[in-house]
N, C-alpha and C positions, 0 to 999 in steps of 0.2 A: 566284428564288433568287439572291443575293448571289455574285459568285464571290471570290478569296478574297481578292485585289488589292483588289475593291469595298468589304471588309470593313477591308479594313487601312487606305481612305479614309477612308473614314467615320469610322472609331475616331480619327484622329488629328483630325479635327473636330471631333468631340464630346469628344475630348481639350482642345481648343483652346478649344471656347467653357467648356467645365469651369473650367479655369483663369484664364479671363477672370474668371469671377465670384467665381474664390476670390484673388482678391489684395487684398493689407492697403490698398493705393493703388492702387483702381481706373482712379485719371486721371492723365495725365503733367503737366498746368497742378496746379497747388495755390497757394492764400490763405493759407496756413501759418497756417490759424483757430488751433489749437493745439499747444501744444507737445509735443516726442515724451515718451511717458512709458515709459521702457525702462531696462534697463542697458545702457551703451555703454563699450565699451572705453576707455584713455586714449591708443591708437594710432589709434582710429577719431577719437575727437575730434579729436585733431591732424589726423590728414591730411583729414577732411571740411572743416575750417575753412579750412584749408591751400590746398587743392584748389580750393574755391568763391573764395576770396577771390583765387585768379591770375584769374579768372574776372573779378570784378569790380573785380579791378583794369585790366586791359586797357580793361574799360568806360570807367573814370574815366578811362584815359590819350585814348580814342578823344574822349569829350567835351573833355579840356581841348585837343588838336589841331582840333579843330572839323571830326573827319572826316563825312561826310553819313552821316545814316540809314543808307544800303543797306550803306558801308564798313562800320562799327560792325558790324551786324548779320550780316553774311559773318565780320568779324571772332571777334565772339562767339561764332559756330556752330561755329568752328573753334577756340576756345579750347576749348568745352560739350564738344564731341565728343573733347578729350584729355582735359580732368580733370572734367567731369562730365558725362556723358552720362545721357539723359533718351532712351532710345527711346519708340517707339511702343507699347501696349496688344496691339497685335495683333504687333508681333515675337514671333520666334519662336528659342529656341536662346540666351534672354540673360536673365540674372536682373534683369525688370523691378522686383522690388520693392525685391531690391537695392538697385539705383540710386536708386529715387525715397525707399529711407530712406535713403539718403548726402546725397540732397538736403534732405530733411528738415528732418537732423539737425546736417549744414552751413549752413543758414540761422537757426537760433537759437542754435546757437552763437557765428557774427560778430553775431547779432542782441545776445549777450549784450557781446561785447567791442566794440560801438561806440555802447552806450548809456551812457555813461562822457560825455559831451557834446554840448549840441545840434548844434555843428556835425559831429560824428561821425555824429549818427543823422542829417543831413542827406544828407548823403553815402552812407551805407547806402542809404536809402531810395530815393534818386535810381540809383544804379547796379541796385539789385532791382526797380526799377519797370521799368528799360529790358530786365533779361534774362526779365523775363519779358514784356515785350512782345515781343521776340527770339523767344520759344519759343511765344508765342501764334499769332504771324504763320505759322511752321512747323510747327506745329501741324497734323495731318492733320484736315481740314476736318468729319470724321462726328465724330473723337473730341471734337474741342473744343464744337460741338454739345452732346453729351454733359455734357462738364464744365461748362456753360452752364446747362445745364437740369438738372441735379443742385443750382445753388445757390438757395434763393426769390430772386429780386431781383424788386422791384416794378417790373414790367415787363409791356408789351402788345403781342404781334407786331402789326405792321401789316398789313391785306390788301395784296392785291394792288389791290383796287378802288379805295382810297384812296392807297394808294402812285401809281398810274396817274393817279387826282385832282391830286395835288399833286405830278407829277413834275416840272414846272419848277421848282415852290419848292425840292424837294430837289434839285436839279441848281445851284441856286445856292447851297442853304444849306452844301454839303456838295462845292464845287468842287473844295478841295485833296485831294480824293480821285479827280478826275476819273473821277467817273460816269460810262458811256458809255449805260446803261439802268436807270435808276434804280430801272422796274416790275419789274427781276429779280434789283434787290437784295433783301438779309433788311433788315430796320427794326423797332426797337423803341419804343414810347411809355415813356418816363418820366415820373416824376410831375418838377413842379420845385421845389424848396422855396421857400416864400412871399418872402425874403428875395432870391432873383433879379429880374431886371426880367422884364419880359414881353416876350415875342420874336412876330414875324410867323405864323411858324411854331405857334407854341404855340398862337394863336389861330385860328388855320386849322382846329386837331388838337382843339382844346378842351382839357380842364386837361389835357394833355400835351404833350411835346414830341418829336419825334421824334428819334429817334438813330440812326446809320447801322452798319449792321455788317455789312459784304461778306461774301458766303464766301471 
């Protein structure tokens, strides 16, 4: 029999995974496949676009300095976490979904006002590629998982038997990542569209190519 401390564990447990599965934005990465179809306030619009766009502008500032990856991305986390935070799934005590519809609803909104030219939507795209590489990389390593395998991509994990096979080839294909063990990376097979050349690797794997993706 339960006592009553046990009871009150528990409850919040199954509280917890309850509302894991009841949220509108189950993942904190999103492809922004489509647009929000809601009413949104004209304070909300403002400050989402508002918000997201100090955001991606630090980005744009950090590229045109030519600060390194790691700066940028310290950077950004520290911009993310004033005006738009993206917690974790499993937080607790904070309106995830919230957040992730400020997120949303913040990104087609600039999506709206920097389609007006292509060097604008250049520029869009170039700063939202990197914050959400920013968010990918910090990303808690089971959720992203997750939001991985949530999307079809045509893709083939690697074994282990074959990753082992061809660990030197991927220890050179994939250096600028400096692999220390390449058998206890994750790897995925992509197909390559006809129109690429043909790579060492490709032929090693057969109509694939391998693609590297750490945890």
């Amino acid at each position: 029999m339960f006592k009553a401390g046990e009871k009150r564990v528990a409850s919040e447990k199954d509280s917890l995974v309850e509302s894991h599965s009841l949220l509108k934005y189950p993942h904190r990465l999103n492809f922004y496949d489509y647009p929000p179809i809601e009413e949104v306030t004209l304070e909300d619009f403002e400050t989402y676009a508002l918000d997201r766009l100090r955001v991606l502008a630090e980005i744009e500032s950090s590229f045109s300095r030519n600060r390194p990856w790691e700066e940028l991305k310290s950077i950004t986390l520290s911009q993310a976490k004033k005006y738009l935070p993206l917690n974790s799934t499993s937080a607790r005590l904070v309106d995830r979904d919230g957040e992730r519809r400020k997120d949303h609803i913040g990104h087609f909104v600039l999506r709206l006002a920097f389609c007006r030219s292509e060097e604008l939507r250049r520029r869009f795209i170039k700063a939202e590629t990197a914050l959400f590489r920013v968010r990918y990389e910090s990303d808690d390593s089971k959720e992203r998982e997750k939001f991985l395998n949530s999307r079809k991509f045509n893709w083939v994990l690697v074994d282990s038997e074959e990753r082992t096979r061809y660990q030197q080839e991927l220890l050179v294909a994939y250096s600028h990542l400096k692999l220390e063990n390449p058998s206890e990376e994750t790897f995925y097979k992509v197909a390559i569209p006809p129109n690429l050349p043909n790579m060492d690797l490709k032929s090693s794997l057969g109509k694939m190519d391998s693609s590297a993706r750490p945890r």
